[in-house]
C-alpha positions in Angstrom: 15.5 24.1 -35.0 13.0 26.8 -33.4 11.0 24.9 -30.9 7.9 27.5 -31.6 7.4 26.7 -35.2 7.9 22.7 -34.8 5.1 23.0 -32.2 3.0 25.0 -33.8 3.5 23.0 -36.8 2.8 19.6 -34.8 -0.5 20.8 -34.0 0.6 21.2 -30.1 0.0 25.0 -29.5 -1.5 27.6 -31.6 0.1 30.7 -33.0 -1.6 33.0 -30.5 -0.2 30.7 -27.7 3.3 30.8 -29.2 3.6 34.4 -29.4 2.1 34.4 -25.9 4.3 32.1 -24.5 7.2 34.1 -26.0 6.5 37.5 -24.1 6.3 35.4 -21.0 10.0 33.3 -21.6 12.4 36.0 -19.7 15.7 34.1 -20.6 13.8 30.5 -19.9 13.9 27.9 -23.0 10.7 28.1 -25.0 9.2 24.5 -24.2 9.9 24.5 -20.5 7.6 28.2 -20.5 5.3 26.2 -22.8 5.1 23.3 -19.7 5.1 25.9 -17.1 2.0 27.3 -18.5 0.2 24.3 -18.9 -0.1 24.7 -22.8 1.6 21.4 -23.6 2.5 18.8 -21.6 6.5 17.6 -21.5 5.9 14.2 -23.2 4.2 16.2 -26.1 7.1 18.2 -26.5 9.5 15.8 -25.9 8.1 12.8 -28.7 7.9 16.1 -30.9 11.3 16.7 -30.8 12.5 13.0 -31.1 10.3 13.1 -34.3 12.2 16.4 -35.6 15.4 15.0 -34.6 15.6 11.4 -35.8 15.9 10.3 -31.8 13.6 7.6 -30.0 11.4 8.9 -27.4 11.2 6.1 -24.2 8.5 5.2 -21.8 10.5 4.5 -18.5 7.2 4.3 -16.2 8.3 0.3 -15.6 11.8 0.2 -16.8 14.3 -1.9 -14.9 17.8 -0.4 -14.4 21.0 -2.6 -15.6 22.9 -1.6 -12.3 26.3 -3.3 -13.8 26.1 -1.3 -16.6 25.0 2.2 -14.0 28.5 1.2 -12.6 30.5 1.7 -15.4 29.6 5.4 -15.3 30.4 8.2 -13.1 27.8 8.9 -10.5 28.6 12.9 -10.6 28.1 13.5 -14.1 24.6 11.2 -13.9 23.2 13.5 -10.9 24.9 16.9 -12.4 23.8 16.4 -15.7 20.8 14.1 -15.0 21.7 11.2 -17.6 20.5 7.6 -17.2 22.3 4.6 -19.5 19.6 2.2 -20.3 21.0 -0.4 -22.5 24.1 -1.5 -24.0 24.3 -2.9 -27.5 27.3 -3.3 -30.2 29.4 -1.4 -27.9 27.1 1.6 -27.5 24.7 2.6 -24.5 21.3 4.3 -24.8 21.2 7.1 -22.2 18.3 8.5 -21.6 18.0 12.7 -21.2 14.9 15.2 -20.8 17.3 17.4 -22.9 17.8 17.2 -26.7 20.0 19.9 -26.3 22.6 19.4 -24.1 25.3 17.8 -26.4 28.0 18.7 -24.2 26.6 16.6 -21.7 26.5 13.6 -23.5 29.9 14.2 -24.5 31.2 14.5 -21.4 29.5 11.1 -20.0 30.8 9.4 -23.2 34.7 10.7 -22.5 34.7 10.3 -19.1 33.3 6.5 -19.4 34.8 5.9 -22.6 32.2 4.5 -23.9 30.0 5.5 -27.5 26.4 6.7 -26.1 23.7 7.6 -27.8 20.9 10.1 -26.3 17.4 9.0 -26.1 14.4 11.3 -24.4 12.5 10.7 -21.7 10.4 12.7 -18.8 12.8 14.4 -16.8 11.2 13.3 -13.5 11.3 9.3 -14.6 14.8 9.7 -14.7 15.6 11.5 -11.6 13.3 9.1 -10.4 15.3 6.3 -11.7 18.4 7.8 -10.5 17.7 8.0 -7.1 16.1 4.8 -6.6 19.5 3.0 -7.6 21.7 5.6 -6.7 20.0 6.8 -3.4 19.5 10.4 -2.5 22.8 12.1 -2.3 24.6 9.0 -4.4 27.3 11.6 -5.2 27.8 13.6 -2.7 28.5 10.5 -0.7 30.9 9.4 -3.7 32.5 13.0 -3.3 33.1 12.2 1.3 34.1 8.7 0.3 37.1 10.0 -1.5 37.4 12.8 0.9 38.5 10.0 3.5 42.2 10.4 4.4 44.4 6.9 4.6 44.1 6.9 8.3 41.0 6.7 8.6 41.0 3.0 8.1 37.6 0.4 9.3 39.2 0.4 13.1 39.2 3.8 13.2 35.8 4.4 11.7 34.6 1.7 14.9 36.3 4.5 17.4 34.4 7.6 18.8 35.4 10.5 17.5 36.7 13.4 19.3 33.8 15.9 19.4 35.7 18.8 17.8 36.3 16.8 14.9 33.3 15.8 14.3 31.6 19.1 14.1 34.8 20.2 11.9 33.6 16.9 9.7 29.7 17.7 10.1 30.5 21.6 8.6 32.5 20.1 5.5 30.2 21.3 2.3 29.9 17.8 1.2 27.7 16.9 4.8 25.9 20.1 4.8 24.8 19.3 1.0 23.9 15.6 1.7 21.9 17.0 5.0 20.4 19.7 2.7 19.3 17.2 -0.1 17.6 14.5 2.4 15.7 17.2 3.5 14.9 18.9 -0.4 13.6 15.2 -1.1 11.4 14.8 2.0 9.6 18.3 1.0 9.8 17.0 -2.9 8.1 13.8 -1.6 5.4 16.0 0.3 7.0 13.9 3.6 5.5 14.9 6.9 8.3 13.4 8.5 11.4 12.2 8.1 12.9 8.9 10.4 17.0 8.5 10.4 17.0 5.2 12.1 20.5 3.3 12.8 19.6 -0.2 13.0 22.4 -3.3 13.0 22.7 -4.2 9.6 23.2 -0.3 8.6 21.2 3.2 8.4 17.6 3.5 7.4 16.0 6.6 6.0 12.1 6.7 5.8 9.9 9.3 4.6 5.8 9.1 6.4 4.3 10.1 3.1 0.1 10.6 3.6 0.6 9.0 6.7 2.5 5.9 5.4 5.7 5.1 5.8 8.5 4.4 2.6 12.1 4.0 2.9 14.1 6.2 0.8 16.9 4.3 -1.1 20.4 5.6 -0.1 23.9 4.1 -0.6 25.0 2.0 2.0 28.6 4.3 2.0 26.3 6.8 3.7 26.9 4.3 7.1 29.8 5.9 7.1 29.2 9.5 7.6 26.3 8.8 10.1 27.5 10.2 13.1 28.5 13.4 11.2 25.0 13.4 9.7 23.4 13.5 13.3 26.1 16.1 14.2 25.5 18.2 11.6 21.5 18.1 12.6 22.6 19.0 16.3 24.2 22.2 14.9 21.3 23.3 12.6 19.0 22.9 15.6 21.0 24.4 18.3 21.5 21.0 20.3 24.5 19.9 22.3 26.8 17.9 20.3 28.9 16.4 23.1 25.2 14.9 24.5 24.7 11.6 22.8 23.0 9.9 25.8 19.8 11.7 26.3 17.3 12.7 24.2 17.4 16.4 22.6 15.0 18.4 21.1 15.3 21.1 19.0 14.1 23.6 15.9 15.5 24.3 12.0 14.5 27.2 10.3 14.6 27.3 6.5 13.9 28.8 3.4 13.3 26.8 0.2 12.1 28.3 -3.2 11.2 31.2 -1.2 8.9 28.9 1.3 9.0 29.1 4.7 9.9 25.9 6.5 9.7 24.6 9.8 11.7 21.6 11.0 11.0 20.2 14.5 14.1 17.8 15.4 13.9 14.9 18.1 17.0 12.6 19.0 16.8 9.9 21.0 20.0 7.2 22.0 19.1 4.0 20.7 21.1 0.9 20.8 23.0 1.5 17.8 23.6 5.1 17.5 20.5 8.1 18.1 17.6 8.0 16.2 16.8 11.2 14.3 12.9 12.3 13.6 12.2 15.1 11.6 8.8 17.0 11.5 8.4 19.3 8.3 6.2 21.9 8.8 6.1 23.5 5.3 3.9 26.6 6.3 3.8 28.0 2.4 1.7 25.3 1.6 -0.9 25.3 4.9 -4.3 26.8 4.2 -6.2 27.3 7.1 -10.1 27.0 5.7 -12.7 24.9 8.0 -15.2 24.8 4.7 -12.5 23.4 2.6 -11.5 20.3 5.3 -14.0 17.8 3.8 -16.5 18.5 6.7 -20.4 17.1 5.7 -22.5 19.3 6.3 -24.1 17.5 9.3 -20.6 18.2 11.1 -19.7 21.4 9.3 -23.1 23.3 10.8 -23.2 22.5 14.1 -19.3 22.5 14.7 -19.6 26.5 13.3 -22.3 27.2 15.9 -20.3 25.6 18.6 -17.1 28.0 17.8 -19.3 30.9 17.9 -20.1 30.5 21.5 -19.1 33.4 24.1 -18.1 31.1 26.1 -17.0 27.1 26.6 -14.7 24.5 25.8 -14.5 23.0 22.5 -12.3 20.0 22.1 -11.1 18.4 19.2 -9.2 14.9 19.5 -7.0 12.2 17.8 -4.0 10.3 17.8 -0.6 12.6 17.1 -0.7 13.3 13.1 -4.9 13.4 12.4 -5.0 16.8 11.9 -5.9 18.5 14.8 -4.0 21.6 15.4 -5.1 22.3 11.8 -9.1 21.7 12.2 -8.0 24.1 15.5 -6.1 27.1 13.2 -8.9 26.9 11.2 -11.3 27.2 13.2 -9.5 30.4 14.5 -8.9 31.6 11.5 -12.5 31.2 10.4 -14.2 33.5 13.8 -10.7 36.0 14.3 -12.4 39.7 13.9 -10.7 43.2 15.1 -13.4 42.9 17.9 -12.3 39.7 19.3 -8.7 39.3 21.2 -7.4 35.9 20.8 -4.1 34.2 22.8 -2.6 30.5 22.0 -0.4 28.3 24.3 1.4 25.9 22.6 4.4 23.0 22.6 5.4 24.1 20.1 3.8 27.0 17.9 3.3 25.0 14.8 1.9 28.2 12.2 2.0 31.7 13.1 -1.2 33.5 12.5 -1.8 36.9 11.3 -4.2 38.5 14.4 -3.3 36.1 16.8 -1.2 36.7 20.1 0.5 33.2 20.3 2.8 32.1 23.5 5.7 29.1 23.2 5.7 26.7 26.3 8.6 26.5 27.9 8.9 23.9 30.8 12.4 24.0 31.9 11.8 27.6 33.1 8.6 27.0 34.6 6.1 28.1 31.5 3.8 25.1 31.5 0.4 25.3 29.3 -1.3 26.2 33.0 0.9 28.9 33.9 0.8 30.5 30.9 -2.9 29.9 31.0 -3.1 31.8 34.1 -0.9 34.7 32.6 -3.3 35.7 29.4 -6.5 36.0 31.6 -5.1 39.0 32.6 -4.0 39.7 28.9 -8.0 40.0 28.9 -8.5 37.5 25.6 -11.6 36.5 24.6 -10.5 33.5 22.7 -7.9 31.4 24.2 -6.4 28.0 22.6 -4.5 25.4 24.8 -2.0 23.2 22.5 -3.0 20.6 24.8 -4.9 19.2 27.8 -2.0 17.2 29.2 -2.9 16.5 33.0 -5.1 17.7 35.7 -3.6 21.0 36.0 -4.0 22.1 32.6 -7.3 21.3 32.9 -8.7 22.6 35.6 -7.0 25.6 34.5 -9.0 25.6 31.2 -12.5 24.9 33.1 -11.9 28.0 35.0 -11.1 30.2 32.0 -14.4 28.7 30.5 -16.5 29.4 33.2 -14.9 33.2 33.7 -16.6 33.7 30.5 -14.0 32.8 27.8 -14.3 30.1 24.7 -11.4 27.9 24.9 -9.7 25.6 22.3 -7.6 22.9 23.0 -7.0 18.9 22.0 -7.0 15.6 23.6 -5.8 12.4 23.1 -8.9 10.2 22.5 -10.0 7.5 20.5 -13.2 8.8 20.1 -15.7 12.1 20.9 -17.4 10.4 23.7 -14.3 9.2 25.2 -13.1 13.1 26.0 -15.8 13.4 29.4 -14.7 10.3 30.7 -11.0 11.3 30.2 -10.9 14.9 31.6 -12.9 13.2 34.8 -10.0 10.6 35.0 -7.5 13.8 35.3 -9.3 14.7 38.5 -11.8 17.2 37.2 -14.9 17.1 38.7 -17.9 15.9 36.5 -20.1 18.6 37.0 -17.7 21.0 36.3 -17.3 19.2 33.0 -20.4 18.5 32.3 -21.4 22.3 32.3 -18.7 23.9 30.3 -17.7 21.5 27.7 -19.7 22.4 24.5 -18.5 20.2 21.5 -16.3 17.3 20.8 -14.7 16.9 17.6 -12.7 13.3 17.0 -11.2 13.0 13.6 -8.4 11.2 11.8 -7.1 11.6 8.0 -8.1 9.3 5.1 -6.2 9.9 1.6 -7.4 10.6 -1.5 -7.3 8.7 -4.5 -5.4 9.9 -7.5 -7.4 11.8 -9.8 -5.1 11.3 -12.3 -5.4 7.1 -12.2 -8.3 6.6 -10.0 -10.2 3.5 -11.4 -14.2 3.0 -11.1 -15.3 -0.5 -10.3 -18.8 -2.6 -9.8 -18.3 -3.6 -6.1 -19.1 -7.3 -5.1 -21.6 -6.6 -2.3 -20.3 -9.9 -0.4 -16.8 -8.0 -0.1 -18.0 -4.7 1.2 -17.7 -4.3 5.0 -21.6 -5.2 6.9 -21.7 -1.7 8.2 -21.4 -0.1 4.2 -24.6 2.1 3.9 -25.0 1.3 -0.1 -24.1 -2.7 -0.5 -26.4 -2.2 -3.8 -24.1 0.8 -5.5 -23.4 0.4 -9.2 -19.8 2.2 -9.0 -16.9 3.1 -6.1 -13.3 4.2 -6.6 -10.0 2.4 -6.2 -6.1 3.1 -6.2 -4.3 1.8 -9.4 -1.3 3.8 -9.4 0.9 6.3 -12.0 3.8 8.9 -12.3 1.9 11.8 -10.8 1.0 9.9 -7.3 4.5 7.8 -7.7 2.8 4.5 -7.9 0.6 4.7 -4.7 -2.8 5.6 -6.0 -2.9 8.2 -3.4 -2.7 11.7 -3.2 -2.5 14.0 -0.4 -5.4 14.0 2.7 -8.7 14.9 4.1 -10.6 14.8 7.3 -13.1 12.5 8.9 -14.9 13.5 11.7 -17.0 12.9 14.3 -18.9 15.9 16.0 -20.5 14.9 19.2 -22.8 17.8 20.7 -23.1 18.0 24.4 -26.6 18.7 25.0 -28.4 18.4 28.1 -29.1 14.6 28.5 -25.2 14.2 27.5 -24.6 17.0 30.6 -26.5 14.8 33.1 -25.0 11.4 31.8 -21.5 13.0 32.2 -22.7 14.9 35.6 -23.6 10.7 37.0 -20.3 9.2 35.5 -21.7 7.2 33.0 -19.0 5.3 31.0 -17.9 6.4 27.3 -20.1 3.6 26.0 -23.1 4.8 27.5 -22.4 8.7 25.9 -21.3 7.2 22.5 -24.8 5.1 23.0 -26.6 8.1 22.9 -25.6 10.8 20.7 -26.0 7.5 18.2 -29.3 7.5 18.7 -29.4 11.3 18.4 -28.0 10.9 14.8 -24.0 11.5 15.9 -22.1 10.9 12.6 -19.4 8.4 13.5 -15.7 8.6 12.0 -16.8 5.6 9.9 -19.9 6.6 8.6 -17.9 10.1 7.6 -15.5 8.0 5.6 -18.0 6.3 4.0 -19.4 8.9 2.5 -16.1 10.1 1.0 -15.9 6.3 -0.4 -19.6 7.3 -2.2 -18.2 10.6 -3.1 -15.3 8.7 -4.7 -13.2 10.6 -2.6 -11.1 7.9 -1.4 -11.3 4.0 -1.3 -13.0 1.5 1.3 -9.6 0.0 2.3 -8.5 2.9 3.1 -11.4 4.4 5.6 -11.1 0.0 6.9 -7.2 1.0 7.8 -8.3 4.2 9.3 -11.4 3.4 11.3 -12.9 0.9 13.6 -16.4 -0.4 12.9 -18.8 1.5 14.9 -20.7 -0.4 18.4 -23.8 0.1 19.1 
């Protein structure tokens, strides 16, 4: 059968595309190039050739695995070869393929099993789907340790400590290094931002945080098992000590997947069954470091541009840990860098390395805190300088002085709100004149997500159910999560900003100057117009952007 003519023939791709396609295949089946291109989609091709070859095509979007009948087949061939049995009938099994051509395959599954199956197509990524939810990540490379065990290594033995030369010999076996490798190739498969191995009584847990969301990733419970040389294996990819399992170690992986550059930060910490492993994926192929493209209004957008253009200043941009902020920060570098203009970071740690920029790692045990090495680059004679973060009253007055020798300075806080950053650097110890004349701008944001654009679903809203504070309780149409393949079920995909810029002119100088509360400041750059986190997620809501439950998870109502 020549894929080209039966696709051409079906109506899917013309013959300008085909001969096209075919100058672009380099070695690569013809329908795959076809997909890769975004000529035809794989279903198309797929139904296409179960029409050509007298096979059924089969939707698995809300198929329910026989697990009983899963058993009865060899979980190496199904990962190698992904091949999922369905159903079994008269004494032969539907299993389900993305590949009508990979008889030898279904051979092999029907040998090894001895069983009759029969091939049916559908998506490739249902089925690995399918496979992994049942299976778990790594299903047989866990298989592959299990039988690796030895006889003497019998349930009282697994209960005793083992000696910690034998577990790193365990932890450097292939079979751990490629179970390691895979939970990680899943988290960046899944987009994860982080990754939580957390031993708990009744077993391990693996969760992924997802667009800020946590979802446990099925495993097999045999992975128990090879816990400790999963945590061992970590400590050696991140340069820890593996003898140290009572207190808690940080440390840093390097990688390099499909030619991206990846960053993995590593915390352990002993917790009353066994150390807890999190893992923060920095993929930096993917970062794009644009402030017009954050999902700024233009009310915010303006004025925050002015601000960062200053000569001198601080600018401060809070949040809790995971809203975005070194980001809105990089961006905002990235948006005023010039060969006129020298600029120096201090950070813990350096998150993205930018072209331009001179950036310093903190390093406490040796004495490099964010104040000494503030105190370092003003003799590096920057003209830009970012602090990772304003941590205590050291940092901060070192960063007041910086300001007020003439430099714009960048750094973050931990606030709830914009207003609540005076009241906080004057709780450090900083005196609040000194704030109130060099602190230019406050930026508070968190991160909503946005609704699938594949499945999104419009809705007439029942104006008794919107929120009091909604601007529009008459609008004729919002947007809500349903859920499909491409956002896997959530109705969500990927994140934006919303923000809340508050602008310290003078009558917000002189309230800070008398120690007013965070109230009273809030109080009044609403009355100047301040757009509040929650009025900047409703307007995504209007943009059908994302959906009102999600800025109501995200947000607090606004006081005033």
């Amino acid at each position: 059968m020549e894929i080209g003519d039966v696709l051409v023939r079906r109506g899917l791709i013309s013959d300008e595309q085909c001969v096209n396609a075919r100058a672009q295949a380099n070695g690569k089946r013809f329908d795959q190039t076809l997909i890769e291109m975004g000529l035809v989609t794989e279903e198309a091709t797929l139904r296409a050739f179960a029409d050509e070859l007298g096979m059924k095509f089969v939707d698995l979007k809300d198929f329910h695995v026989n697990i009983e009948l899963l058993n009865k087949f060899p979980t190496s061939t199904i990962f190698r070869h992904s091949l999922l049995p369905l159903t079994e009938e008269n004494g032969r099994v539907e299993v389900a393929t993305s590949d009508p051509f990979d008889l030898e395959a279904i051979d092999e599954l029907s040998s090894l099993s001895g069983l009759r199956v029969e091939p049916v197509l559908a998506r490739h990524d249902d089925v690995i789907s399918l496979i992994k939810q049942n299976l778990g990540v790594g299903g047989d490379t866990i298989n592959e340790l299990v039988k690796q065990k030895t006889d003497e290594d019998d349930d009282y033995l697994a209960e005793v400590a083992r000696a910690d030369g034998e577990l790193a010999e365990m932890a450097q076996q292939a079979s751990v290094i490629r179970l390691v490798n895979e939970l990680l190739l899943e988290a960046l498969e899944q987009g994860a931002s982080d990754v939580h191995i957390e031993p708990g009584e009744r077993g391990l847990q693996i969760r992924y945080r997802v667009d800020g969301l946590l979802r446990v990733q099925s495993v097999p419970q045999e992975i128990n098992q090879f816990y400790a040389a999963i945590v061992t294996r970590l400590k050696i990819m991140s340069r820890l000590n593996i003898a140290e399992k009572r207190l808690p170690q940080d440390g840093r992986i390097e990688l390099k997947v499909a030619g991206r550059d990846i960053d993995v930060r590593v915390s352990i910490i002993p917790m009353l069954y066994g150390e807890g492993i999190v893992l923060r994926i920095l993929d930096k192929g993917r970062m794009v470091f644009n402030l017009s493209s954050m999902g700024m209004p233009d009310r915010v957008y303006k004025p925050f541009r002015q601000i960062i253009e200053l000569p001198h200043g601080i600018v401060l941009v809070t949040g809790p840990t995971g809203s975005g902020k070194s980001t809105t920060l990089y961006s905002a570098l990235s948006e005023i860098r010039s060969p006129n203009t020298k600029i120096i970071t201090v950070e813990d740690p350096v998150e993205y390395q930018l072209d331009g920029i001179s950036q310093i790692q903190v390093h406490s045990r040796i004495g490099l805190t964010f104040a000494a090495g503030l105190r370092s680059i003003l003799r590096h004679d920057p003209d830009i300088i970012l602090i990772g973060e304003i941590r205590d009253f050291e940092t901060a007055e070192a960063a007041i002085q910086s300001s007020l020798t003439g430099h714009l300075v960048f750094s973050t806080l931990h606030t709830n709100d914009s207003a609540g950053s005076f009241t906080r650097l004057t709780d450090m110890g900083v005196e609040p004149f000194l704030v109130a004349s060099t602190v230019e701008g406050v930026m508070a944001q968190r991160l909503v997500r946005r609704l699938c654009k594949h499945c999104r679903e419009p809705y007439k809203p029942n104006p008794d159910e919107l929120p009091s504070d909604f601007p529009n309780r008459d609008i004729e149409t919002l947007y809500r999560a349903v859920g499909c393949r491409e956002c896997k079920e959530t109705g969500y995909s990927g994140r934006m900003g919303v923000f809340e810029l508050l602008v310290a002119d003078d009558q917000v100088r002189e309230l800070c100057a008398e120690r007013v509360s965070a109230t009273r400041i809030r109080k009044y750059g609403l009355e100047k117009g301040m757009l509040t986190l929650r009025q900047c997620g409703w307007m995504h809501v209007l943009t059908g952007i994302t959906s009102v439950e999600d800025v109501l998870r995200i947000t607090r109502g606004d006081i005033t």
